[in-house]
N, C-alpha and C positions, 0 to 999 in steps of 0.2 A: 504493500500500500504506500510507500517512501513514494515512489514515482506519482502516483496521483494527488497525493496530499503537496508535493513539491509544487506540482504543477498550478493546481491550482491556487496554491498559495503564494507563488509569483505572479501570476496573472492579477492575484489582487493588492502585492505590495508596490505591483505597477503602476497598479491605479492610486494606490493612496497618494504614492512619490507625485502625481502630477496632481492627485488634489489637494496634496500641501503647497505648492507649487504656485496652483491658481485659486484653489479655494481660501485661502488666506482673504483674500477679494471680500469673500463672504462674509469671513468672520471680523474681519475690519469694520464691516457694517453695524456691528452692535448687535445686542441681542434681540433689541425690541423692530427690526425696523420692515416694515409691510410693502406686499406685494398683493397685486390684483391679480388672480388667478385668470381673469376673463377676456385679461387684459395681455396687448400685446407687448415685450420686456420694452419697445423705447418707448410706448407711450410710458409707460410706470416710471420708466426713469427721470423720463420729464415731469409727470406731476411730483414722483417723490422729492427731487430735486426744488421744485415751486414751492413746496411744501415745506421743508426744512428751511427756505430760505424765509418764510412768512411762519411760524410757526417756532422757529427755535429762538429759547431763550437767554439773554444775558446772563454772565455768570453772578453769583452773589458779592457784594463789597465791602458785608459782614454777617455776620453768625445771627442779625433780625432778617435779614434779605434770604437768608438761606435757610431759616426755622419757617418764612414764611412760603417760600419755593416750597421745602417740602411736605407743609400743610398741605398745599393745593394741588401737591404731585398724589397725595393720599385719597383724597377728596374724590380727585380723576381714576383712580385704581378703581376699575370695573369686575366684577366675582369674574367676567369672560377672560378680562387681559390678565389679572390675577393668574388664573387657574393657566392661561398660556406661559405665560413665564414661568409657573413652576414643572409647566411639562419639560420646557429649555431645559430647565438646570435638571431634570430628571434625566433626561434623555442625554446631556453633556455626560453624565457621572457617571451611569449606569456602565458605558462602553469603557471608558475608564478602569473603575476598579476589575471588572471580568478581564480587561485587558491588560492588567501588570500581572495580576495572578497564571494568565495565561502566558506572559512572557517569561515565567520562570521556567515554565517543562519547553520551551522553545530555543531557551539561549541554553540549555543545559549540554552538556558533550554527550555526545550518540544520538543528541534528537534526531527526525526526518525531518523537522523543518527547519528550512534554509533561510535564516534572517538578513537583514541589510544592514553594517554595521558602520555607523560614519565615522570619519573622521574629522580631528582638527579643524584641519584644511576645506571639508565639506561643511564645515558650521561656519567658518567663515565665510564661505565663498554663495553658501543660500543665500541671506539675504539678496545676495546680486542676482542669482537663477530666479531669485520668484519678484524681482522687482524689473527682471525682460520680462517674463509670462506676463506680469502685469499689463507692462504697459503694450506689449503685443497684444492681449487681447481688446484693450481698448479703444487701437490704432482698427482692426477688423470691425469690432461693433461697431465704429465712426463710420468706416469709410467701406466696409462692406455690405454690414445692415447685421443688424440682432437676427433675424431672422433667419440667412441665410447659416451663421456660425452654429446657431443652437442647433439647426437640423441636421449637421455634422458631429457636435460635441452629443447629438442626443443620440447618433449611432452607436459612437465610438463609447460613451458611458452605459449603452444599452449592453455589449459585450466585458468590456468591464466589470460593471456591477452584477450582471450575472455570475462572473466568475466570484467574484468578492463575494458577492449573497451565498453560492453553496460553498464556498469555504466558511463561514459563517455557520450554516443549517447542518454540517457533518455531524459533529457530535450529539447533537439534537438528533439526529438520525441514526448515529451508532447505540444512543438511550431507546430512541424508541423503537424500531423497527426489530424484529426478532432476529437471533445469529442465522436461523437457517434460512432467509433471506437474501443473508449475503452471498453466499456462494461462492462459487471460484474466481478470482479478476482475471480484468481480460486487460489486454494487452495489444498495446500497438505502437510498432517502430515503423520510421521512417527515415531512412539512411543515403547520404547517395559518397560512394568510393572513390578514390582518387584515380582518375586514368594511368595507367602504370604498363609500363612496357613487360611482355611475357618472358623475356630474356633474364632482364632486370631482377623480375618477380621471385623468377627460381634460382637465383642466384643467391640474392638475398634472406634465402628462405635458407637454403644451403648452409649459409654462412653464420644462421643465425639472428638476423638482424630481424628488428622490430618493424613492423609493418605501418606507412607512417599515417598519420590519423583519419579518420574520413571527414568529407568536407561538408557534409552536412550527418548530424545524430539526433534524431527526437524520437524520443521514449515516453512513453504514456501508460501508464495501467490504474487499471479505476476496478471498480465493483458496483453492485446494485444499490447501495446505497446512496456512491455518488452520482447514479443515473436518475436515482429520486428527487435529490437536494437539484440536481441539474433543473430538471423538469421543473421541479417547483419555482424554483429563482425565472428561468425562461416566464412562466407564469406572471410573474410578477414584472419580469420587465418591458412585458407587451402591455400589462397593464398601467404601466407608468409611461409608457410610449404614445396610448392612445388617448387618457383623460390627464395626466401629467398631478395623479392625485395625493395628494399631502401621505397618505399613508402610506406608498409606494417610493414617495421620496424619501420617506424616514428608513424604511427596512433598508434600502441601498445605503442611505447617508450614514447610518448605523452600521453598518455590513463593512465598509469603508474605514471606519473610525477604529472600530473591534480592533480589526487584520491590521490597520497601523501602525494601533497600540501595541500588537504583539510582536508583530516582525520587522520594526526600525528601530535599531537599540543603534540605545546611546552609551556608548562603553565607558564612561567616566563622568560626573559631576561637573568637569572643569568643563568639557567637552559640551554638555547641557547646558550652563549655565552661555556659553560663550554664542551656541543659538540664539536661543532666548531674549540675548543682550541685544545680539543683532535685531532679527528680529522685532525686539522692543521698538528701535529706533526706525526700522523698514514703516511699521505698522504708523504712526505718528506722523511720519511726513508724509506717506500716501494718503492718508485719511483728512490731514487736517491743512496739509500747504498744497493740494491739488484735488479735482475732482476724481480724477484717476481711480480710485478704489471704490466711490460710494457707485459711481456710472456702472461698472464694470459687475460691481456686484448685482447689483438691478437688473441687470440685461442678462446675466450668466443665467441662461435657464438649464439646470445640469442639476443634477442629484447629490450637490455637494455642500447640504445643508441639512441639520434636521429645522420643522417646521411644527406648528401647531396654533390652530383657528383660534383669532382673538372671537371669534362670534360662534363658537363651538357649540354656547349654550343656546343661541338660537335658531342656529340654522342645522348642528347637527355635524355627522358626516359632510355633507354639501356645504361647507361654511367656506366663504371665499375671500377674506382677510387674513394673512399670518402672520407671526410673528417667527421669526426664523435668527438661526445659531449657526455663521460657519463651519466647517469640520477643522477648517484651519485652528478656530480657539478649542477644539477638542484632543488631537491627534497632536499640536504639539508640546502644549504641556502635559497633555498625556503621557508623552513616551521619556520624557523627565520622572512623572512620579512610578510611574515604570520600574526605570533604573534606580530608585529609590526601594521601591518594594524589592525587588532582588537583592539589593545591597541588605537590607535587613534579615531576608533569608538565609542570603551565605553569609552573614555574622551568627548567625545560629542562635535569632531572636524568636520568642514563642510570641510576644507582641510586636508588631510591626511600627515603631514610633515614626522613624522617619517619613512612613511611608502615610499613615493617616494623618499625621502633623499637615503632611504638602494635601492632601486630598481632600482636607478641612478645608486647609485654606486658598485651594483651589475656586471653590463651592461659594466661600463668602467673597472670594474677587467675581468671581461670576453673578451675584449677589449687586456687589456692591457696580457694575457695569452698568448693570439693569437699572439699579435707580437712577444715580446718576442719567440714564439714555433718557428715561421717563419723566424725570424732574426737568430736564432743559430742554428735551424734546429736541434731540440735536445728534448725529449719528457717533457713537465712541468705538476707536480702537479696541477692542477687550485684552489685544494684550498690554495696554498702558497699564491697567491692574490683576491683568493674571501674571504676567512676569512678574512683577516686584512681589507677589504675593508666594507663588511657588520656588522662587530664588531664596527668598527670607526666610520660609518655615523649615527648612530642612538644617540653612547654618544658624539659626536659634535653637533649634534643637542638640546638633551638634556641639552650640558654645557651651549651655547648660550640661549636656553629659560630658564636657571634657571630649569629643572624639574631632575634631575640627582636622586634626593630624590625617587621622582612619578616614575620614571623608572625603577628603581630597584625593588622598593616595589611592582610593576603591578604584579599580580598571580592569574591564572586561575586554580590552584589546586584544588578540589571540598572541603569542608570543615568537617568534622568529626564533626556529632554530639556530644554533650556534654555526661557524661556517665549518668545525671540525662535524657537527653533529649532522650537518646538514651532508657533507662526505659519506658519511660512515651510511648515512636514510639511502645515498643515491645508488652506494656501493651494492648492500643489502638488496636492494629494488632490480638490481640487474644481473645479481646473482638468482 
């Protein structure tokens, strides 16, 4: 089962890689900020935009201006947008925590699944990759048209998210479906050889020598189970293809975030925190000294968001106002408090401090986004207060037990053999 569990667990760490990339887009948008379902993404852009520009408020200029902002931010709090926002932060966490716990049997030696493990150099060099995806996709929606991009992005997410959804629904389906079910896997290679001279061939064969690699290898093997979760996920992506409906966004959006959280490790603290920094600063100037991220998020009609109806209580299922939560402010401080829950594991902790400390205070930055979006009525970066908040709770935690040392030093980078060691592996190999 290594081959099919790989497989499709690359197909969806592919996907998350591009919708941390562009979904960031999304979650620069805040948590509270609405789309017309009925509507097509540039007119929404243009009214959301008229909107914020008549509608958002000055900041406070003291602690009476700001008792009084958030009386009448209270006042405005409807049981509908209420009960939206606590689905956000339900629906942020949930993938979350399944998703560090799950990244422990994943990063472990012998797993079958194949994680993506950045480096340094790649937490630097993000902010720069998802601040071209940015404004590339902005430059398209301008001058190509919203329309024409999402029927592209709604193919290519249509395959995607399917694969991300039954990596998602296996285990769901190794609980519930009976063993005798499963039966034997099947199997499927696709090979093509290197043209090679018949002379050559036997010669080399003669001699010993190793036959040199083929130019194309793909290996697939699955079972019935992954032919169920298939099905079912396909199910759902025609259904989200054809009505574009808020629950169909969420099972992908969710499906996305999970696979994120499990297979993008972050091998060090220092390494996380140097994201995040970035990051911090990406998120702040696209949001607040250009239109570039709020435009972009509006028009991005793509699965890369979970959503839920501020009008839920009156119109039901069919509610066509949301409120919606990038996967961007999900998937990357997620994969922080990740590396956090594992670092508590392999310290050989029975309580997890570090890791619910960040996961608290993930919760109350997400918390605290929201009112603030709501009180000024004005779109927020969420990572201006989920970075400082999940940076802070792990080295507070840290300063009080004394480990600030152990914290730093924690790294999951795999190790280079020695160049005698690496002789002796090559020697061994060819013998």
């Amino acid at each position: 089962m290594a081959t099919s569990r790989n497989f499709w667990l690359r197909a969806a760490l592919a996907a998350t890689v591009l919708v941390t990339l562009t979904c960031i887009v999304a979650g620069g948008d805040g948590a509270g900020e609405t789309v017309q379902a009925t509507e097509a993404p540039a007119k929404v852009a243009d009214a959301a935009n008229a909107t914020n520009a008549t509608q958002s408020k000055p900041l406070p200029k003291n602690m009476d201006e700001l008792k009084a902002a958030l009386t009448e931010a209270a006042e405005e709090l409807e049981p509908g947008l209420a009960l939206a926002y606590f689905m956000l932060v339900l629906f942020a966490s949930v993938p979350i925590y399944f998703g560090s716990f799950a990244s422990i049997t994943s990063n472990e030696e012998g797993s079958d699944q194949e994680v993506e493990i950045m480096t340094s150099a790649d937490a630097m060099q993000f902010p720069l990759y998802a601040s071209c995806a940015l404004f590339s996709m902005f430059l398209l929606f301008k001058y190509v048209g919203p329309e024409y991009v999402n029927l592209v992005l709604g193919a290519y997410f249509f395959m995607l998210g399917t694969a991300s959804l039954t990596s998602a629904l296996r285990p769901v389906g190794t609980l519930i479906l009976p063993e005798q079910y499963v039966g034997e896997p099947y199997h499927f290679a696709l090979t093509q050889k290197a043209a090679k001279d018949d002379e050559k061939e036997a010669k080399e064969a003669k001699e010993g020598e190793d036959a040199p690699a083929d130019i194309l290898h793909f290996e697939l093997t699955f079972d019935n189970i992954d032919l169920t979760c298939l099905a079912m996920s396909s199910l759902v992506g025609v259904w989200y293809l054809c009505t574009k409906h808020w629950i169909a966004t969420n099972l992908y959006g969710l499906s996305f975030a999970l696979n994120g959280i499990t297979l993008f490790v972050l091998p060090s603290f220092n390494v996380g925190a140097l994201l995040l920094s970035g990051l911090f600063f990406y998120d702040i100037f696209w949001v607040f000294c250009t239109p570039v991220m709020v435009t972009v998020a509006r028009s991005f009609d793509a699965p890369i968001k979970v959503i839920f109806p501020k009008d839920f209580m009156e119109n039901g299922f069919a509610a066509k106002q949301h409120a919606m939560l990038g996967l961007g402010d999900i998937v990357l401080p997620g994969v922080l408090i990740a590396l956090l829950c594992r670092f508590d594991f392999n310290s050989g902790r029975t309580w997890y401090p570090y890791f619910h400390a960040t996961y608290i205070a993930y919760i109350l930055g997400l918390l605290l986004t929201i009112v603030i979006m709501h009180t000024f009525k004005a779109a927020q970066p969420a990572l201006l207060y989920l970075v400082p908040a999940c940076l802070s709770a792990p080295l507070l935690v840290a300063l009080v037990r004394g480990e600030l040392k152990e914290l730093f030093a924690y790294s999951e980078e795999p190790e280079e053999p020695a160049e005698g060691e690496a002789k002796d592996a090559e020697a061994k190999k060819d013998e």
